[in-house]
N, C-alpha and C positions, 0 to 999 in steps of 0.2 A: 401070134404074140411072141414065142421063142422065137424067130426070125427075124422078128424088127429088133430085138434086143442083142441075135447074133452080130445084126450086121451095124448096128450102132456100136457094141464092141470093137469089129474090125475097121470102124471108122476111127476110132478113139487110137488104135496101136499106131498108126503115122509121126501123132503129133506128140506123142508119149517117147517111143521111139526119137524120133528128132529132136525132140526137146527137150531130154535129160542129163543135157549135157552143162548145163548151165550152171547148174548147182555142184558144188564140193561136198557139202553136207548137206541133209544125209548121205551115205554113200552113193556115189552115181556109177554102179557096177550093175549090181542089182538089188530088184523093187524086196522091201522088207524085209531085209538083212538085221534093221536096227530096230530097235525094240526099245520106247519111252516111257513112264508114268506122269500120273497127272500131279503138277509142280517140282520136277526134274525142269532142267535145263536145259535147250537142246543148242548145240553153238550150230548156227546155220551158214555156211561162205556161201559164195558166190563167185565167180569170175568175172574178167571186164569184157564190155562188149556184149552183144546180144546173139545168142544161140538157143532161141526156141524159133516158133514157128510162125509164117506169118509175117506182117509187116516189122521190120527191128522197131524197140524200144529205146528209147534212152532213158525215160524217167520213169518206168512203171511203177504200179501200187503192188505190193508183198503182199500175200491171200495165206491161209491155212484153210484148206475143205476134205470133205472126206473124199477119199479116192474112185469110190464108183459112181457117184453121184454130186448133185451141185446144191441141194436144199440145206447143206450147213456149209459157211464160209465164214471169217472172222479177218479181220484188218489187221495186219503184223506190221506195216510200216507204211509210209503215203512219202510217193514220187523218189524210188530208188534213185540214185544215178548209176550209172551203170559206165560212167567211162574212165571207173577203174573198181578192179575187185574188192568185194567187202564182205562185212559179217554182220550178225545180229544175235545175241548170246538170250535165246527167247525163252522165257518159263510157263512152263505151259499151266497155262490156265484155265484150260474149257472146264466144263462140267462134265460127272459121271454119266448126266444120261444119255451126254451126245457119243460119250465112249463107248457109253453096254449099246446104243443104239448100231454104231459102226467103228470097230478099232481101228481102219485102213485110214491113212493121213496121206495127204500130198500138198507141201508148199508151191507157190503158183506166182509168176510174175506176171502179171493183168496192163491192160492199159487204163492209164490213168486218167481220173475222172474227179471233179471238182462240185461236189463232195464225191468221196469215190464208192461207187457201186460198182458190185460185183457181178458180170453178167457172161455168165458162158460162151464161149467165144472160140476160134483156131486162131486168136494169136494170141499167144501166152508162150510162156517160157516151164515146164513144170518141173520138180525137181523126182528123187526117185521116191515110190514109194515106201511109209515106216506105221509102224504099227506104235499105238497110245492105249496104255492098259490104264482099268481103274485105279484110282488113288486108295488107299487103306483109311481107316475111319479117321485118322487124327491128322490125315492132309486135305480130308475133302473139306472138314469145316473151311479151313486156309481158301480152296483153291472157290468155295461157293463165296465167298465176301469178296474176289476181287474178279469173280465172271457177270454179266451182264445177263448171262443164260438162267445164271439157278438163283435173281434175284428174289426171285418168289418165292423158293426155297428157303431160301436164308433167313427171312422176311417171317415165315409163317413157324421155321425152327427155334428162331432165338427165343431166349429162355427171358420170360418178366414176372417179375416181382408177384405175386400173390397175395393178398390182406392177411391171409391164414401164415402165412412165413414172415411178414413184416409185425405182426404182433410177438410171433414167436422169437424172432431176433429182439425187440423191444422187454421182450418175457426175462428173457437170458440176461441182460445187460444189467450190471449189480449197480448197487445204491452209490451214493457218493461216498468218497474215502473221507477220513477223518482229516487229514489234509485240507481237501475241499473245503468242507465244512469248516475248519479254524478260519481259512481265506476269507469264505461269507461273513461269518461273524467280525472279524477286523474289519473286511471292510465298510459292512455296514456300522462299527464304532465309530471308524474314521470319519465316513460320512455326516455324521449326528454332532461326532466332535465340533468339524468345519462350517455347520450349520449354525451351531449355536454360538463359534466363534464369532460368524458373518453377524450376527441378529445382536450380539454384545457391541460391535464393531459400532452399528447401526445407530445403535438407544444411544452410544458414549456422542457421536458423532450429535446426533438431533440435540441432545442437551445439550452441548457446547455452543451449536447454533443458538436455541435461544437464549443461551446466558449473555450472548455477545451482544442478539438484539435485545435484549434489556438495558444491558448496559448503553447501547447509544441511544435507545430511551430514555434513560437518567440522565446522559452525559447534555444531548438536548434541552431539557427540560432544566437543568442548572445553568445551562448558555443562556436561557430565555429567562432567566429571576436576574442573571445578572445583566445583561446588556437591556433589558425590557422589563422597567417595573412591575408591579400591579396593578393592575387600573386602579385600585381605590389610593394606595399611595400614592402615583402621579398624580392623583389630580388635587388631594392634598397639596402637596408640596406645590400644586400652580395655582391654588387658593393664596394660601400664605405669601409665594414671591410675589406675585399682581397685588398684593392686600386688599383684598376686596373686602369690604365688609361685611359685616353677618344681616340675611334679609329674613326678617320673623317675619314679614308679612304688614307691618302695624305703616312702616315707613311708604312715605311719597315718594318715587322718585322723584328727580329733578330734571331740566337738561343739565347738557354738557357744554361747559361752557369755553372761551376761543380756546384755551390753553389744549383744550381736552380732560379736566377733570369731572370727574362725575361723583355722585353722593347721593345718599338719601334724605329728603325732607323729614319735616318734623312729623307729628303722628298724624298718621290719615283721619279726618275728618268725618265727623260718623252723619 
């Protein structure tokens, strides 16, 4: 088992060796010179052109992984160009456990893959080794809310409300000011005022309607005495113009004779 791990070692220093040139930063002299924390800044260049190992690159994907190993990787950027030098000014975000788990870091130009996976490979481009120390307490909260890693963390950390705190906040909060109180009271005046305003408004409005239809009830009712008798008066008044005479009963009529005049006989006849 030490043997397979010597010699997987001495497999790794070729492409390590040839491939550390690529990078500006971190320093490309030597491995772990520079020393980062968790949510520090680390400005990373690059040169143009392709100098790692392996087939050239023109668009690779940008890796962050730990240095002896390939079971933590994270995606820094998708499909570099590379046909002219650049930077990437990256804040480091992982979590503490992948830190206390391994401080050794190494940035990594991969080839690119759509969606891009990261798979262990000799052709990469690597940059040099640097070492990523723990955050202190009042940057880890920071750096767990925008890693993907310590979701769960973050998740099961945040602080919620308790019934036992929310009555006690409730407990503490004082009465209304006097202030307050004068506001309520106006405004419930005002409201009562406007009510009873509406409701006057109301009554004045219904009685004016029916005074109006009474009046064109009356006004009606005089049109109709004047233009249209009473029946017992008209028919007076067309007794009298025709002069008809008065029939008790005793009288015969008669006919009517060529002219048209008509009358009653003498007494009926017992």
């Amino acid at each position: 088992m030490g043997y397979a791990h010597f010699f997987l070692a001495l497999s790794c220093i070729p492409r390590f060796c040839l491939g550390q040139y690529q990078f500006y930063t971190p320093n490309n002299n030597t491995d772990f010179s520079q020393t980062w924390q968790i949510s520090d800044t680390i400005p990373i260049a690059w040169q143009s052109g392709w100098h790692g190992v392996g087939d050239a690159l023109t668009n690779p994907d940008l890796w962050i992984s730990w240095f002896d190993e390939d079971t933590f990787s994270q995606l820094l950027q998708e499909s570099v160009s590379l046909a002219t030098g650049g930077s990437l000014n990256w804040k480091v975000n992982i979590s503490n456990s992948i830190v206390l788990k391994s401080p050794r870091f190494v940035f990594r130009f991969m080839p690119h893959s759509d969606p891009p996976i990261y798979t262990s490979t000799q052709n990469e481009a690597p940059s040099r080794g640097f070492y990523i120390e723990p955050a202190t307490n009042s940057q880890s909260t920071l750096v767990s809310s925008a890693s993907t890693d310590s979701s769960t963390s973050l998740s099961s950390s945040s602080p919620t409300a308790s019934p036992s705190s929310t009555t006690s906040a409730v407990a503490s909060n004082p009465g209304l000011s006097a202030g307050a109180i004068a506001g309520i009271v106006i405004g419930a005046v005002a409201l009562v005022a406007l009510a009873a305003l509406g409701m006057g408004f109301l009554l004045r409005y219904r009685n004016r309607t029916n005074r109006s239809m009474i009046a064109e009830e009356v006004a009606k009712h005089e049109r109709y005495e004047v233009s249209g008798m009473p029946q017992q008066e008209s028919l007076m008044q067309y007794k009298h113009a025709a002069d008809i005479p008065e029939f008790d009963g005793t009288q015969v009529p008669i006919e009517m004779d060529a002219m048209g005049s008509y009358g009653f006989g003498g007494p009926r006849a017992n």
